[in-house]
N, C-alpha and C positions, 0 to 999 in steps of 0.2 A: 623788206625781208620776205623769201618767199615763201609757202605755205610750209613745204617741205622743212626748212628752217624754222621756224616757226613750234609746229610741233616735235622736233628736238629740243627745244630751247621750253617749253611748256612741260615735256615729262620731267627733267630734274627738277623742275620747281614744282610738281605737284609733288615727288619726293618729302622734298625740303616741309614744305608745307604739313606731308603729316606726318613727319619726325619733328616739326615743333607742337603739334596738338597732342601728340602721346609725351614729348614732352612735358605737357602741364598736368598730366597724368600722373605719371611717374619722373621719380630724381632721383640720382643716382647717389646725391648727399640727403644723408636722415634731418628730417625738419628737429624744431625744437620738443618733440616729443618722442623722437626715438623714431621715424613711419619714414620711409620712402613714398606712399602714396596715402591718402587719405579713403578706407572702404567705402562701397558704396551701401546705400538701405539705411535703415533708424527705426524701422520698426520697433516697438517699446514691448515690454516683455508682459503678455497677459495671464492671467490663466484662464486653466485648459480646463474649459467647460462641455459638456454634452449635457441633451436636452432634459436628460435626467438628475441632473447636478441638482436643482434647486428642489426638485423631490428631497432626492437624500438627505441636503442637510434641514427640511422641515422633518423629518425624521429624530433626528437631534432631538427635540422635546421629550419626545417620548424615551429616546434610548438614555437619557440622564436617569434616569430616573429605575432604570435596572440594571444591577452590576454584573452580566452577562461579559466574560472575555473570548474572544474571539482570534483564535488565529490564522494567517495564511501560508499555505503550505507551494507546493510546485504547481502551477500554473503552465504546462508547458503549449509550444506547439506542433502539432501531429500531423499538419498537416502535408508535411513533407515537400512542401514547394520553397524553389530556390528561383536563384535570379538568373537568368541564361549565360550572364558573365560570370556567372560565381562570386559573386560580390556579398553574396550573403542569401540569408532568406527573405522571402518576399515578407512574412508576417512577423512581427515584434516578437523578442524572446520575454520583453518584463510586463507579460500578461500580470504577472502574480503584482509588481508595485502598483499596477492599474486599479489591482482591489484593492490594495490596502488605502489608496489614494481615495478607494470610493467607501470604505469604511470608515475614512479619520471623516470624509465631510459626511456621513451620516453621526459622528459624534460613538461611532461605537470603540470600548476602552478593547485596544489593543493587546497583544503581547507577542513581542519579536519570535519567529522559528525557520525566517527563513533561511536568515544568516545569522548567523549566532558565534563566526569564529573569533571575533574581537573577544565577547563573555567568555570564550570558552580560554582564549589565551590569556586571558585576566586572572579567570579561576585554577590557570597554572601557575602563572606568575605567586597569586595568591599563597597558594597550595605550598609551594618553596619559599613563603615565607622573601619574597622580593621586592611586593608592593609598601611601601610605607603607608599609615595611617594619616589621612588627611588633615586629622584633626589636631596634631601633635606630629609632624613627621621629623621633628627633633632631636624628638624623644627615643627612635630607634625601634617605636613602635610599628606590626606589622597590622597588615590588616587581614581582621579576622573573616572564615567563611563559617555565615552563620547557616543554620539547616532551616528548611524552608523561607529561605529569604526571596525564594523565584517565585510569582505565581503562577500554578496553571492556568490555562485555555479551559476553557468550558466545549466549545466546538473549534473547528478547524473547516477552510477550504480549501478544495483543491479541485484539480481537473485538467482540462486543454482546450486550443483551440483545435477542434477537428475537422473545419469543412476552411474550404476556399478556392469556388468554383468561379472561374472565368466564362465571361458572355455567355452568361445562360440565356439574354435573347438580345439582339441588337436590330435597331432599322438604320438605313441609310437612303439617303436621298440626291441626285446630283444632274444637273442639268446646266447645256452647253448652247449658246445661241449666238448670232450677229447674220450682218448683211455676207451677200451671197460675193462682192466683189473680191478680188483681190487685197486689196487693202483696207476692208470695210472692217470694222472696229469687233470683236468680238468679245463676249464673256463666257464666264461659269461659274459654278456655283456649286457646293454639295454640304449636306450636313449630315449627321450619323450619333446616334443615342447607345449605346449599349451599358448593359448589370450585369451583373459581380454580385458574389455575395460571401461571406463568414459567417462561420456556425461557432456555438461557446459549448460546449460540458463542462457543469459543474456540479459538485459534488460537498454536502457539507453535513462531515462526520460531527460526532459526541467523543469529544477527546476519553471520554471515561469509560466508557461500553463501547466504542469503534461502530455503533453502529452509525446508517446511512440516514440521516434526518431529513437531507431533501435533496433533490435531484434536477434540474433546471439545463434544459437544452432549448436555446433560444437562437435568431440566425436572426441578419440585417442584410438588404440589399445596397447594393453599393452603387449609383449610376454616375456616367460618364458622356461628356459630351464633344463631339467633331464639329467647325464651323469653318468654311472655307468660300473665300469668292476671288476672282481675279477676272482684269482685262486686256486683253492685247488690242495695238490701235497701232496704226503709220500716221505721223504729223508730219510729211513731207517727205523729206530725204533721212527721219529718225522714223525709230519705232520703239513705241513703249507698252513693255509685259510686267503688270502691277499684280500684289497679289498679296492678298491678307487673307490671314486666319486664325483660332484661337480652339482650345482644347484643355478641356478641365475633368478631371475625375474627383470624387467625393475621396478625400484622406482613408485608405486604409487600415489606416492605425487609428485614426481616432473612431475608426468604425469598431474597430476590438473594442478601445473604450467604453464606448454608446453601449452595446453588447455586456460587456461586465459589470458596469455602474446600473444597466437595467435586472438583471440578475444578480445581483447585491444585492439592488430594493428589493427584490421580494424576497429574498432570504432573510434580510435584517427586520422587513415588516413581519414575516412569522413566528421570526427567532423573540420580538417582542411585542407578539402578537397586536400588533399596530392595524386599526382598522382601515380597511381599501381607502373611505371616502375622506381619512385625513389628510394625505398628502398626493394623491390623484389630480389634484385640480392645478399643481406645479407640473403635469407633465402636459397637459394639454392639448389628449388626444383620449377621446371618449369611448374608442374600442381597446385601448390600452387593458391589456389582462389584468392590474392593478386595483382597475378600478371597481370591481365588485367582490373582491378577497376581503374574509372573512378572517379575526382576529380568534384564530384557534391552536391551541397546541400540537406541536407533532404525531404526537400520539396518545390520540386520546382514550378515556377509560380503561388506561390500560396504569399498571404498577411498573416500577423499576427493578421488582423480581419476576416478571411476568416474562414468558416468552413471547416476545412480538415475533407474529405474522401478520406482514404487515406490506403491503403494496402502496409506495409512495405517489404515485400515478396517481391511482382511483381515488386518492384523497386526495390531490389537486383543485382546486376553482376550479370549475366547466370553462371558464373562460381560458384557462390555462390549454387547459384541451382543446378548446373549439377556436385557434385565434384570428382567422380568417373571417369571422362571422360580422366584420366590420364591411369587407368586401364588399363588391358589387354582384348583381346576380348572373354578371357570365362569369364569375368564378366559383365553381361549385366547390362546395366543403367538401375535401377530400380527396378531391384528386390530385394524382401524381400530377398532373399541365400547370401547377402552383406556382410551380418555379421557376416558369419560363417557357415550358418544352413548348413545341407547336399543338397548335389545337387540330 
């Protein structure tokens, strides 16, 4: 057979070939579980920790032990970025289930106000006399709405995400080399780092006087990584262009996380006046603002008929103010080049 022949007679059979490998893919008859093909992945379902998780729930201890209720309000994001396709936003809308998620593993007692429309169509239900009594619904009995059967909140949080600034500094690196000949084998090579970052505002009222208890603006940077190499070579009468690489960014949703579950703890360590050195040594990092905060009330010597003037700021830890002070000393405290900008 001649060459020519040859490869006519080799393309329909590579055809053939990988219409039988997608074949063991996919079938066009459902197996005995209902599936035409079988998914790929098994990943097992973990939970969803950040590095402040085992803070929190060492918090726990402490928060049994005072019956403070705490609710969470609108959490939204401001930060106004979308996705170029329109697919959506770039940043998570359920900031707010993030706290309550970082609330239950600090052990602190609850009370629903995000969503409330299920209660609220119960207590109509109710109200018209619709709902039967559980305990006898036999009997034709309704169920009664008793007055003060809800408990309030003590405090409330709320706030947004406000920042989410792209490449606030990147490097890249890339380099191309081989022999000078014509067919002499060549490579390259390039890598590249660039950060990101998300900011939180949060705000945590006194459900009973509206005023502002505490205030907490905290930001995380986000980094990301480029790795690339390839070779071109001639083996003869072939020639072969290989070429790997690999590219990873830090989750930015469980950067909100990180972000809210870190601003949780200090709110929950003031709200019960929880000393810095109890549960600091679960976060395990010793410029952490956490860690020299003082187990002191909102507002001290002051009465609940008293008119507070009161700047939340200036009563912060210094650490809270100062938190760069971990830093090395070509980053001076205070300047705006913090965040990335060029020096």
């Amino acid at each position: 057979m001649t060459r020519r022949g040859r490869k006519y007679l080799l393309q329909p059979l590579a055809v053939l070939a990988a219409t039988l490998a997608l074949e063991g893919c996919i079938s066009p008859q459902a197996d005995s579980v209902g599936r035409y093909t079988s998914p790929i992945g098994g990943s097992p379902v973990i939970s969803n920790e950040t590095p402040y998780s085992a803070a929190l729930r060492c918090m726990s201890g402490v928060v049994a032990q005072h019956p403070v209720r705490i609710a969470v309000g609108q959490i939204a994001d401001y930060t106004g970025k979308t996705e170029s396709d329109g697919s959506g936003r770039k940043v998570t809308a359920g900031a707010a289930l993030m706290a309550m998620s970082a609330l239950s593993k600090s052990g602190v007692h609850m009370v629903e106000r995000f969503d409330t429309s299920v209660a609220e169509m119960e207590l109509k239900y109710a109200n018209n006399k619709l709902i039967a009594d559980d305990k006898n619904p036999n009997a034709g009995d309704f169920r009664k709405i008793m007055a003060g059967s809800i408990p309030g909140s003590d405090y409330y949080i709320v706030g947004g995400i406000t920042e989410l600034n792209f490449n606030i500094r990147s490097e890249n690196a890339n380099g191309n080399g081989g022999g000078t000949a014509t067919n002499a084998t060549t490579g390259t090579a390039s890598g590249s780092l660039y950060v990101m970052n998300v900011g939180l505002d949060l705000r945590l009222v006194n459900t009973n006087t509206l005023e502002v208890a505490d205030v907490i603006s905290y930001q995380k940077q986000i980094i990301g990584r480029q790795v690339s190499a390839g070779v071109f070579d001639f083996l003869g009468t072939n020639f072969f262009d290989v070429s790997l690489g690999e590219s990873a960014l830090e989750p930015i949703q469980l950067a909100v996380r990180s972000v809210i579950e870190r601003a949780t703890l200090e709110m929950v360590g003031r709200i019960y006046r929880v000393p810095g050195n109890v549960c600091s040594s679960p976060i395990g990092t010793a410029t952490d603002p956490l860690a020299d905060s003082q187990p002191r009330p909102y507002y001290p010597n002051t009465q609940a008929s008293d008119p507070v003037a009161h700047t939340q700021e200036t009563y912060n830890d210094i650490s809270r103010q100062n938190p760069y002070r971990g830093y090395g000393s070509d980053d001076p405290v205070g300047d705006v080049r913090l965040r990335g900008g060029l020096r």
